[in-house]
VEXDREN-2710 file (C-alpha; in Angstrom, 1 decimal):
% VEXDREN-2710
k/r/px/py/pz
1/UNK/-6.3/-7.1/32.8
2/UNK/-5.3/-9.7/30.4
3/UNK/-7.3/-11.6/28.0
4/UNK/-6.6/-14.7/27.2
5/UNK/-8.9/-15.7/24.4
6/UNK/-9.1/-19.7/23.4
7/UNK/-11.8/-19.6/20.9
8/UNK/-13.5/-21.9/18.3
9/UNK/-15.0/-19.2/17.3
10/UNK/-15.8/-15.0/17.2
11/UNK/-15.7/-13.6/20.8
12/UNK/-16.3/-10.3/20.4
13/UNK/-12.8/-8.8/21.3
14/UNK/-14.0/-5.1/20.1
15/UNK/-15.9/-5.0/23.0
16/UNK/-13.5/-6.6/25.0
17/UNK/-10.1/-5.6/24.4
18/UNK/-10.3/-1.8/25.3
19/UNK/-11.0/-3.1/29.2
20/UNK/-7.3/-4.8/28.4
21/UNK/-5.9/-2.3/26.9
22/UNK/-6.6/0.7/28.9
23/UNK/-5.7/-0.8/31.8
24/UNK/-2.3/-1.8/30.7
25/UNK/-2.8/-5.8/29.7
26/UNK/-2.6/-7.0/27.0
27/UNK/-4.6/-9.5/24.2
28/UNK/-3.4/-12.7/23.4
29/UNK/-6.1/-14.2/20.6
30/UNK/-5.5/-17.7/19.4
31/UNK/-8.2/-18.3/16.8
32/UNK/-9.1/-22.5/16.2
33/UNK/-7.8/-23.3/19.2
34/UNK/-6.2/-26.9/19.4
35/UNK/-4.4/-27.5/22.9
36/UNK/-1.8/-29.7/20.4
37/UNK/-0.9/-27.3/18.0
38/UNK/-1.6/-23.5/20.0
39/UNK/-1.1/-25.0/24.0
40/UNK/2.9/-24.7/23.5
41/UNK/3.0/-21.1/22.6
42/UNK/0.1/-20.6/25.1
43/UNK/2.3/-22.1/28.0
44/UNK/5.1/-19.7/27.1
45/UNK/3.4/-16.6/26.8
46/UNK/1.5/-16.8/29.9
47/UNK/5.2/-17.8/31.5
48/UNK/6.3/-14.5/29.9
49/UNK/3.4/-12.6/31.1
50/UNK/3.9/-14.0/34.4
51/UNK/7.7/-13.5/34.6
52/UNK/8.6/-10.2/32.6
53/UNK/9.5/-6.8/34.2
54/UNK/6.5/-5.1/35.6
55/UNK/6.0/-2.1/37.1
56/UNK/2.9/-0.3/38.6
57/UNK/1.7/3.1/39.3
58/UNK/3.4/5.2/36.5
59/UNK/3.9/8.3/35.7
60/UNK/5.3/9.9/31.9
61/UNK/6.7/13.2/31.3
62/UNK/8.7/14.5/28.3
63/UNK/10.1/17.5/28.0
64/UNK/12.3/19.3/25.2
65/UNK/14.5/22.3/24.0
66/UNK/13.3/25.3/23.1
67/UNK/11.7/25.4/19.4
68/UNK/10.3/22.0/19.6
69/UNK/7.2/20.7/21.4
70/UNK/6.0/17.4/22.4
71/UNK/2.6/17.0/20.0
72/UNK/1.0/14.1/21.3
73/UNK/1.8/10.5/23.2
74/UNK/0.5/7.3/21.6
75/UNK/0.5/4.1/22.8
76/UNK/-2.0/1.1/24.0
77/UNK/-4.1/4.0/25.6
78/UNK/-4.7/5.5/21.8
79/UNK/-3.4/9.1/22.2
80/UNK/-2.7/11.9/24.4
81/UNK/-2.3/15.6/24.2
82/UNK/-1.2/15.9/28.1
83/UNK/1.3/15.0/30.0
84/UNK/1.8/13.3/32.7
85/UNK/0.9/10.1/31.4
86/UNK/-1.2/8.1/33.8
87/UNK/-0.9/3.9/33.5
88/UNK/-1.3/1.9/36.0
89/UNK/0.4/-1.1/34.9
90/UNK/3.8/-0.9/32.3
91/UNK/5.7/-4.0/31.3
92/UNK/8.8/-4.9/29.2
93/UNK/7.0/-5.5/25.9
94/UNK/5.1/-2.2/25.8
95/UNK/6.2/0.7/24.4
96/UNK/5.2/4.3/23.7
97/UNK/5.9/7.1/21.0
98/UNK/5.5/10.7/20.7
99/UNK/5.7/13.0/18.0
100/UNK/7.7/16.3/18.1
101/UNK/6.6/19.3/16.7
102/UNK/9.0/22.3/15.4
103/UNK/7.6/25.5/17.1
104/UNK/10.3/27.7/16.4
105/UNK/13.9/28.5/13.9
106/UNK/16.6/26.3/15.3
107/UNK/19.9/27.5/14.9
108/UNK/22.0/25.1/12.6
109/UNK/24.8/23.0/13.8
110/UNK/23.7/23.5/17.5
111/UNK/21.9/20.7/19.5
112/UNK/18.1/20.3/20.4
113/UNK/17.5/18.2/23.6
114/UNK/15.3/15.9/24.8
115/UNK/14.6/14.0/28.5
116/UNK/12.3/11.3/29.3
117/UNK/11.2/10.8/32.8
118/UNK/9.6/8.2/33.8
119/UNK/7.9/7.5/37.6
120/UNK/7.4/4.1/39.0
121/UNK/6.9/1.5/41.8
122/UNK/8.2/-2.0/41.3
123/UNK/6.6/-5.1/42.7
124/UNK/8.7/-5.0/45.7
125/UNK/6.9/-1.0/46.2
126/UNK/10.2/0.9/45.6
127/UNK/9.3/4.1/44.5
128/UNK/11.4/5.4/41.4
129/UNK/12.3/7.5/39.0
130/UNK/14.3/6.7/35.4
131/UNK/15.5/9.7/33.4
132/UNK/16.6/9.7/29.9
133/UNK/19.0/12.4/28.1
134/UNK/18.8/12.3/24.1
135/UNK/20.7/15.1/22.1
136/UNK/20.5/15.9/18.4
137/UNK/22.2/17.4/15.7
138/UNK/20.7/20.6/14.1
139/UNK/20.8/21.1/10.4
140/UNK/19.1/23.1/7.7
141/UNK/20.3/20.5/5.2
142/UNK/17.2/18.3/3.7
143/UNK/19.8/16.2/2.7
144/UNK/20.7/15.1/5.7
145/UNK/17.8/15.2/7.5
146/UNK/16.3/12.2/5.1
147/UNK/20.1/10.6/5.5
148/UNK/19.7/9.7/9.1
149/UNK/16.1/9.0/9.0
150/UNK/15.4/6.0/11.8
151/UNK/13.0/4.0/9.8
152/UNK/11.8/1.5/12.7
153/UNK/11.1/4.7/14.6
154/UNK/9.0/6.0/11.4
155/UNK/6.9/3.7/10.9
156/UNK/6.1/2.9/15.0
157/UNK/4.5/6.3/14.8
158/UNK/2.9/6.5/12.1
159/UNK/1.2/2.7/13.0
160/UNK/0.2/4.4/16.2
161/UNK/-0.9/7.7/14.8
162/UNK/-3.4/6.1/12.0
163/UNK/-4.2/3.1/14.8
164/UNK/-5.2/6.1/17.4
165/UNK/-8.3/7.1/15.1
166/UNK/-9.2/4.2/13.5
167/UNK/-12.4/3.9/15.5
168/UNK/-12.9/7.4/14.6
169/UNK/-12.6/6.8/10.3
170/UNK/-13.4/3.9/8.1
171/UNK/-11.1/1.2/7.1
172/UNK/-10.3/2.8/3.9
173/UNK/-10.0/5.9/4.8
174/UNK/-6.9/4.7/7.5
175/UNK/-5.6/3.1/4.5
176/UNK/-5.6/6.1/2.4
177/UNK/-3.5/7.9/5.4
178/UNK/-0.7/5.4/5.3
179/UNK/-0.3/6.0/1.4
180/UNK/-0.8/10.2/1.6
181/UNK/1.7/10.3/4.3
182/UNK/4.2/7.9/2.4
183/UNK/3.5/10.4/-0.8
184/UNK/4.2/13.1/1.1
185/UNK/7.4/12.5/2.9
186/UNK/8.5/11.0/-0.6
187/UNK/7.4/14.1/-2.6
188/UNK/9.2/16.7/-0.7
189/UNK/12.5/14.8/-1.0
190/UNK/12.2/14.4/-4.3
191/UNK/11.3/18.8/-4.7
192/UNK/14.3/19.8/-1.9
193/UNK/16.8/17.2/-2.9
194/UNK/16.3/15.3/-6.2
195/UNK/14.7/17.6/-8.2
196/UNK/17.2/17.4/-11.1
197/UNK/16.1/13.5/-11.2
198/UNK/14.1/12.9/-14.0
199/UNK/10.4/12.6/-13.1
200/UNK/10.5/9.2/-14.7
201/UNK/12.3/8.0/-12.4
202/UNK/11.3/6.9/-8.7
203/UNK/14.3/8.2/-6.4
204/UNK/13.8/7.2/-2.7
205/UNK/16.1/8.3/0.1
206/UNK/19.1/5.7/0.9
207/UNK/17.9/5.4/4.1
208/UNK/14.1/4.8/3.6
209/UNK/14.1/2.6/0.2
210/UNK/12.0/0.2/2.0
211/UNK/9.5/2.5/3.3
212/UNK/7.1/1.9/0.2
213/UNK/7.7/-1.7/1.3
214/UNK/6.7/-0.9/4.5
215/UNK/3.6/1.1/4.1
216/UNK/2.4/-2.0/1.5
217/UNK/3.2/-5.0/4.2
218/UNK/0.8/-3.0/7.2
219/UNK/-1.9/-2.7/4.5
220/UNK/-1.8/-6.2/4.4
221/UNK/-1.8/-7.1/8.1
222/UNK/-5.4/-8.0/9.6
223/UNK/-5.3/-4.5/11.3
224/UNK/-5.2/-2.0/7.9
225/UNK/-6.2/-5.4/5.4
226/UNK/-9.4/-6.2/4.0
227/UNK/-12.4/-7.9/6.3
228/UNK/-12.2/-10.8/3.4
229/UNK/-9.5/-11.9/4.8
230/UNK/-9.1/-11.4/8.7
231/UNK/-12.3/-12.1/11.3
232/UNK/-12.9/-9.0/13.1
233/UNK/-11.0/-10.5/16.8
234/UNK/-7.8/-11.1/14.6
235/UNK/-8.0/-7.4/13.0
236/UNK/-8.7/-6.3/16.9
237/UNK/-6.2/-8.1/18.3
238/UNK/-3.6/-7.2/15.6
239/UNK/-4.4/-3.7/16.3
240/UNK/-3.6/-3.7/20.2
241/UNK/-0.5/-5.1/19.1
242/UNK/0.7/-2.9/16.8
243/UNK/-0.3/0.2/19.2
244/UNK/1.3/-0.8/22.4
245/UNK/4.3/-3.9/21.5
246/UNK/7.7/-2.9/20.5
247/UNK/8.9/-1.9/16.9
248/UNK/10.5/-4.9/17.0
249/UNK/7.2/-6.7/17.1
250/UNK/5.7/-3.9/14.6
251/UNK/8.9/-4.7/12.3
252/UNK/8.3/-8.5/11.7
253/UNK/4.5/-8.8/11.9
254/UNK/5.0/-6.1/8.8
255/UNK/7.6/-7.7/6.5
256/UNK/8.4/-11.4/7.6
257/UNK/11.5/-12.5/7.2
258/UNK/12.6/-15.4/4.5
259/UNK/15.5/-17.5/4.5
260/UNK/16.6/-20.4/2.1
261/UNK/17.9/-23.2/3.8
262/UNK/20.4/-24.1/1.5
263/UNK/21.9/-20.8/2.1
264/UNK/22.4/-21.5/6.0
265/UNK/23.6/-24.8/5.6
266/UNK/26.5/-23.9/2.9
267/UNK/27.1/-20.0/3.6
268/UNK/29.4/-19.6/0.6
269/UNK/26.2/-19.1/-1.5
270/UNK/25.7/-15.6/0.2
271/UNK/27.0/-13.2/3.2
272/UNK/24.8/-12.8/6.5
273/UNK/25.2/-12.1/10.2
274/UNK/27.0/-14.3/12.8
275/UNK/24.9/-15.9/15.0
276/UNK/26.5/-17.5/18.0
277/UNK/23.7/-19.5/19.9
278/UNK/23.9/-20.6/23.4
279/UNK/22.8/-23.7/22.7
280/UNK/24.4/-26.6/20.1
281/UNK/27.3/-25.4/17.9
282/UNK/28.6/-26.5/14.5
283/UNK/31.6/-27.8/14.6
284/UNK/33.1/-23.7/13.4
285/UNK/31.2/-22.7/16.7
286/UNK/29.0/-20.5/15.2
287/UNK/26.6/-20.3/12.5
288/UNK/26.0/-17.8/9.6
289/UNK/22.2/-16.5/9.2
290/UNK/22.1/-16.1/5.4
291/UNK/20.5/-12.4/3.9
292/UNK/17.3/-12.3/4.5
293/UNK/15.4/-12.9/0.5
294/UNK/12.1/-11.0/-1.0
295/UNK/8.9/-11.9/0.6
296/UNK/7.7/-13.6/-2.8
297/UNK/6.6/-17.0/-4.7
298/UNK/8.6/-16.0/-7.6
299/UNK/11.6/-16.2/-4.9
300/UNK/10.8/-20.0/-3.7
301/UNK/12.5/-22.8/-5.0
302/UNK/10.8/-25.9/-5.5
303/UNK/13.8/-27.6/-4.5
304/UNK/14.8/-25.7/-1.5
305/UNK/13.3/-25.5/2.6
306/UNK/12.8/-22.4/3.7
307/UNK/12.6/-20.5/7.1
308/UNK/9.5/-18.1/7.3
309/UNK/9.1/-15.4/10.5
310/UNK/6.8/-12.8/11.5
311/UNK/6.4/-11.5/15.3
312/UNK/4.4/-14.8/16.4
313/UNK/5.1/-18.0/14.4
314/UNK/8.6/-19.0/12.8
315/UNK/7.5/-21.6/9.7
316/UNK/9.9/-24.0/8.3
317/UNK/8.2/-24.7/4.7
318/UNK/8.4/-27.4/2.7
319/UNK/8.0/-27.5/-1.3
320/UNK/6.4/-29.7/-3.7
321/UNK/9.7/-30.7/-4.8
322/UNK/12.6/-30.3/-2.4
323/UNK/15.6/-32.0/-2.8
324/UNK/15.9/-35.3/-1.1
325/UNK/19.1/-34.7/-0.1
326/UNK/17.8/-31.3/2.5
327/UNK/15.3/-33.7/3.6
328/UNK/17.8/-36.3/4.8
329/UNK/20.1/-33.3/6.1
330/UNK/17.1/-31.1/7.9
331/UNK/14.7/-34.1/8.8
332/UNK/16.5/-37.2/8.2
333/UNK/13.7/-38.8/6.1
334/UNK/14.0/-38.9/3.0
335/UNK/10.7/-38.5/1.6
336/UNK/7.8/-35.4/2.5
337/UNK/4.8/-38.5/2.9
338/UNK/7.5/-39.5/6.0
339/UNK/7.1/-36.4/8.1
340/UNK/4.6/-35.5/10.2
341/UNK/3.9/-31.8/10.7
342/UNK/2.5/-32.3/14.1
343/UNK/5.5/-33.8/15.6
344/UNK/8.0/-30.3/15.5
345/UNK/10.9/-29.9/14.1
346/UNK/13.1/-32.3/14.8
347/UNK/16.7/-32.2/16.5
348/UNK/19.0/-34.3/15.2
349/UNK/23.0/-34.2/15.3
350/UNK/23.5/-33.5/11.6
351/UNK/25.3/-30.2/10.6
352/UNK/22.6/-29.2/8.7
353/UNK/19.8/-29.4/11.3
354/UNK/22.0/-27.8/14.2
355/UNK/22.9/-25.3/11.9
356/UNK/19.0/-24.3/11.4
357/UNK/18.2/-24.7/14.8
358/UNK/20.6/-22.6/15.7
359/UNK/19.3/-20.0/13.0
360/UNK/16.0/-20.3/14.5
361/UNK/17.0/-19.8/18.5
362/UNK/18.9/-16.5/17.1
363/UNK/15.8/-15.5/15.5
364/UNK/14.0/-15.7/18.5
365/UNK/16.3/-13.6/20.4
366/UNK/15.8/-10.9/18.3
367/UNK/12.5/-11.1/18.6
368/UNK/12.7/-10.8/22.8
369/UNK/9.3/-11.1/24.0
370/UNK/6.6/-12.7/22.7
371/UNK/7.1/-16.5/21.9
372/UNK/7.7/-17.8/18.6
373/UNK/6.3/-21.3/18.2
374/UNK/8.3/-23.5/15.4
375/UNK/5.6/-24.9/12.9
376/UNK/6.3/-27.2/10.0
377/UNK/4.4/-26.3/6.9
378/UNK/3.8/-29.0/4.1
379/UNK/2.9/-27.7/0.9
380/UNK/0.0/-29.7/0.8
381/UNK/-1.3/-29.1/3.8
382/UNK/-5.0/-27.2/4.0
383/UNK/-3.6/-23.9/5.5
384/UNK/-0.5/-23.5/3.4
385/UNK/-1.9/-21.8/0.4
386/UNK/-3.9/-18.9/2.9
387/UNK/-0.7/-18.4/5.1
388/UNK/2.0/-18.0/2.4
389/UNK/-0.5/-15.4/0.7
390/UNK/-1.0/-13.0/4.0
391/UNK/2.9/-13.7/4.5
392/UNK/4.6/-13.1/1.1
393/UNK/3.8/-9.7/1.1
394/UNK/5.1/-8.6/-2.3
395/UNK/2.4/-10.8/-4.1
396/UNK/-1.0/-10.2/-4.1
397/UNK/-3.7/-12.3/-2.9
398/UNK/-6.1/-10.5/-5.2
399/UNK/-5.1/-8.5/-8.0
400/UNK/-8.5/-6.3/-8.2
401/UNK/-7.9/-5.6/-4.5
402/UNK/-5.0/-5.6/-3.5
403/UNK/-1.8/-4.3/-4.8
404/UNK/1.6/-6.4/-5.6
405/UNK/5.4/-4.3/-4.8
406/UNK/5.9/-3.3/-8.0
407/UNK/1.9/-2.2/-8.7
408/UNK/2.3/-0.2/-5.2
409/UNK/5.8/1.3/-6.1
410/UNK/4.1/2.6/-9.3
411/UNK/0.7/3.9/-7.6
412/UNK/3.0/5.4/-5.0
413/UNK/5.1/7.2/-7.3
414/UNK/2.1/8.7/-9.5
415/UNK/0.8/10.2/-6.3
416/UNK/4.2/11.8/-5.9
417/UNK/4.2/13.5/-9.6
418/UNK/0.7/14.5/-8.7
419/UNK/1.9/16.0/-5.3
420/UNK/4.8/17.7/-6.9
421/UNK/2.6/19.5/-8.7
422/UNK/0.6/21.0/-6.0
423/UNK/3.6/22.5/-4.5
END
């Protein structure tokens, strides 16, 4: 069952979205609804709904070496201590996690195993089975342990683990969880492999120096973040999301990404990732997607246009003060009072705006699955000031209640002394 909700207002979608999501659908919550501004990525998510690989009837089994034990499955059903797990419906945008637990001394520099079976029947009632082989390296190095730590897969459990008892604790109390479990995992790197670091000094593993970043950006999405600032249905809604979509999804709702404009149109200013889109080409044939920049005001230019994504909305935003010459390039007017938000962006043959475009349709594949609508965001315009806050999440919206990057690096790292001190 799927739930579609249009609303004007609250609809009570903590009563409703369990039916949803324990029977494999999934919540789609468009708050304000305006047929002009939300009907476009309506029509494409129920096309994707409609048209995405589903399967029925399933049937999920794990199984691993000796010494390690599967602990628990989590996913849109909450959590599991069983297997086989029982869904009736499974889809290409859902995934699921579960944790391993270390029973038993694994010899070093052997291999520990892992196999994934999953049971099926598709919509044309084949009956089938998919099985999946992982092996992995053994050591009794810390060292490299936190070296080939797989940070997407990090924090997809440990959104699910907290989300899985949220109805069970208070807000705060979930919140407190996130930041004791970043301490922890950061304190006993810093006693087994940094100890000889000053303790002035905040050392993070090469592999998870955004993980503070991390941890601060889901406090701050309507799930984990304060009621002040999220209706109940959004928090809800958020919170489906986060348990059963992909890490992909989890990634960019989490830390959006930022680009500068200028950047993509002359890539000399900075090195990126080639994006070669199916659809219009530059005259090189392919475009360059600049490095992605800090999610903070102090890193807008007034003079620039910027490109601003999370999982469900991809802004292009507008300054007080940008350049005319962008405007000419991007919109081809050549003043902001001569564009018109509710018109799109536009498509025009300049280098500049296929080059963007182009940006934007690679952005989208990344992001396979849900829809990403295009919105143009004035400055001026009412909502600007409330979205760039939730979406710049290295500022603050509130310094007595929330925390900026650098305030949470330095809470984080006092609860780490503290910790090491325990040990």
């Amino acid at each position: 069952i799927d739930v579609f909700a249009c609303t004007q207002g609250d609809v009570d979608l903590a009563t409703i979205a369990p039916v949803a999501r324990m029977t494999g659908g999934e919540v789609y919550y468009y708050p304000i609804f305006n047929s002009a501004d939300a009907g476009e990525k309506l029509h494409f998510d129920v096309f994707r709904n409609l048209t995405r690989t589903t399967v029925y009837d399933v049937s999920i089994r794990a199984r691993c070496s000796i010494g390690l034990n599967i602990e628990k499955y989590f996913g849109g059903f909450g959590e599991a201590d069983h297997a086989p797990i029982q869904l009736s419906v499974m889809d290409a945008d859902k995934t699921i996690s579960f944790g391993l637990k270390q029973t038993s001394k694994l010899a070093p520099d052997s291999h520990a195993y892992l196999q994934l079976a999953i049971l099926y029947t598709t919509i044309q009632k084949e009956r089938k089975i998919r099985i999946l082989n992982y092996t992995f390296a053994v050591t009794d190095q810390v060292s490299q342990l936190y070296s080939s730590v797989d940070m997407d897969a990090v924090l997809g459990l440990e959104i699910r683990q907290t989300a899985s008892i949220l109805q069970k604790i208070t807000l705060n109390n979930a919140r407190n969880r996130l930041c004791q479990t970043c301490t922890n995992v950061l304190a006993y790197y810093r006693k087994t492999v940094s100890k000889t670091v000053a303790s002035a000094q905040f050392v993070l593993p090469e592999s998870m120096k955004a993980y503070p970043l991390l941890i601060l950006g889901l406090l701050k999405t309507p799930a984990y973040g304060f009621t002040e600032y999220f209706r109940l249905d959004n928090k809800v809604a958020n919170l489906v999301q986060l348990m059963q979509g992909s890490f992909s999804y989890a990634l960019m709702r989490v830390y959006p990404k930022l680009y500068s404009v200028a950047r993509i149109i002359d890539p000399s200013q900075d090195s990126g990732t080639m994006i070669v889109s199916d659809g219009d080409q530059t005259a090189s044939g392919s475009v360059m997607k600049p490095l992605n920049i800090a999610c903070s005001a102090e890193k807008i230019s007034p003079n620039d246009i910027y490109i601003l994504a999370n999982s469900d909305f991809i802004y292009v935003y507008l300054p007080k003060d940008v350049s005319e010459t962008l405007l000419v390039e991007i919109f081809g007017k050549s003043a902001l009072t001569e564009i018109v938000p509710e018109e799109g962006f536009p498509v025009l043959e300049s280098e500049g705006n296929t080059r963007v475009r182009n940006v934007i349709e690679g952005l989208r594949k990344e992001r396979a699955g849900a829809y990403q609508q295009v919105k143009v965001l004035l400055y001026s315009s009412a909502q600007a000031p409330s979205l760039l806050k939730e979406l710049l999440v290295e500022d603050s919206r509130n310094p007595k209640t929330e925390f900026t990057y650098l305030n949470f690096l330095t809470y984080i790292h006092k609860m780490v002394l503290n910790k090491l001190q325990s040990f």
